[in-house]
N, C-alpha and C positions, 0 to 999 in steps of 0.2 A: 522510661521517663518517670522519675518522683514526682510524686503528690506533695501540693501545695497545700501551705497551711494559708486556708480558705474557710477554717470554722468547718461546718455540714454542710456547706451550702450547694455542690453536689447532691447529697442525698437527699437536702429540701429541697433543690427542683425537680431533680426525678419523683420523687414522692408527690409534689405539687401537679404535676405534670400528666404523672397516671391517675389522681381524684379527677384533672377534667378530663378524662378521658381520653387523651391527647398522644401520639406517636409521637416518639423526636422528631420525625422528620417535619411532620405536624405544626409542632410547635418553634421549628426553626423556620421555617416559612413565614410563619404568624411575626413572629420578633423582626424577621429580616437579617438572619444570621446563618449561617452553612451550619447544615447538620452535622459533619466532623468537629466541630468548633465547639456544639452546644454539647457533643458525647464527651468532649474533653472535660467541659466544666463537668459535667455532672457526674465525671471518673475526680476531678477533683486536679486533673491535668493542665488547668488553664485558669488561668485569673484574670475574671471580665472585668472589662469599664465599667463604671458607673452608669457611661448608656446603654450598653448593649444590657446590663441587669434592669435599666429603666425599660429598655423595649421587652423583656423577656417578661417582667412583671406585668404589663400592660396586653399583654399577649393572653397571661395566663388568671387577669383581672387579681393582682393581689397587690400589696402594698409593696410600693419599689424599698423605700426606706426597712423593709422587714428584710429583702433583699442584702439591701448595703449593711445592716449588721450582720447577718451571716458571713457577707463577703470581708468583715473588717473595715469597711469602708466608715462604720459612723457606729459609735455607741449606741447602747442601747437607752442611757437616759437622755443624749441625742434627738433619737427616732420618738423618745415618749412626748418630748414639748415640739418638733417637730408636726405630730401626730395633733395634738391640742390644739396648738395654733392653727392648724388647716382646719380641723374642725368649727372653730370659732369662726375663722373666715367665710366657711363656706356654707354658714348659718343663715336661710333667706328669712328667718322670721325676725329678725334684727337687722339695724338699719349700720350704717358704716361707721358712726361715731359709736355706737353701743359697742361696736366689735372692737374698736380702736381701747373705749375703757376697759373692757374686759380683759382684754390684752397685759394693759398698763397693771390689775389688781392682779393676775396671773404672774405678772412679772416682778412685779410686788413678796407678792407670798414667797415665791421661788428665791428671790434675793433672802427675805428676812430668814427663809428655812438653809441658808447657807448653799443653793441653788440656783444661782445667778444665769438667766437666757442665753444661750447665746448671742440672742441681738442685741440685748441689753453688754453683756459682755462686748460685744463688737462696737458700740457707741461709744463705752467705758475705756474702749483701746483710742479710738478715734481722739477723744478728750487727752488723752495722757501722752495723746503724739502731738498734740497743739502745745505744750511744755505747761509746767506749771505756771501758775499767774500771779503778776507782783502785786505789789499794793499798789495802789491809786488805778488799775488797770481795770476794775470791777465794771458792772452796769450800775452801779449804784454811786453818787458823787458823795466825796466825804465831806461831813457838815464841819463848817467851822465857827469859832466863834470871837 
């Protein structure tokens, strides 16, 4: 069997795997995955799902999304405002609308720096499937005189 182009991400879980001091077998229990299954990926023989790398990550307490880049699954400046925003969210010393602006000025800067969110991006798709818009179609009434 050839090895898949999978990035390292084999050699980072093995490597991840024996820091916790963990046996495959170990750690395939933990995830909920067969240990021939998890020896594959980590030969670099098998290219997991998105869940089974979320259950592996959560098994082995590291970030799933560090995961899905290694796997190809998600950019790396992806995973960094992915990263940001959970942070911000899951901030209890701020109340829900502070998180909401912070958000906004984060999305902000990211646009003006030629870095557009992807949620902002996914809004900006959303908008541009509603078709452009005619005249007199506005919220706003035209004044006449």
């Amino acid at each position: 069997m050839a090895s898949l182009n999978v990035g390292n991400l084999g050699e980072y879980l093995r490597e991840q795997r024996r820091n916790a001091q963990l046996s495959l077998r170990q750690l395939a229990d933990a995830a909920g995955v067969s240990n021939p299954y998890l020896s594959q990926i980590e030969r670099g023989l098998r290219k997991p799902s998105a869940e089974v790398l979320q259950q592996v990550a959560k098994a082995l307490r590291i970030s799933a999304e560090t995961l899905y880049v290694r796997a190809g699954i998600l950019d790396e400046q992806e995973r960094d405002e992915l990263e940001t925003r959970a942070v911000i969210l899951a901030d209890p010393s701020i109340n829900e609308r502070q998180k909401q602006v912070l958000l906004q000025i984060y999305e902000s800067f990211r646009k003006e720096n030629g870095l557009e969110t992807a949620a902002a991006a996914e809004a900006h798709e959303d908008t541009a499937a509603d078709g452009p818009r005619t005249a007199g179609t506005g919220d706003a009434e035209q004044k006449t005189n």
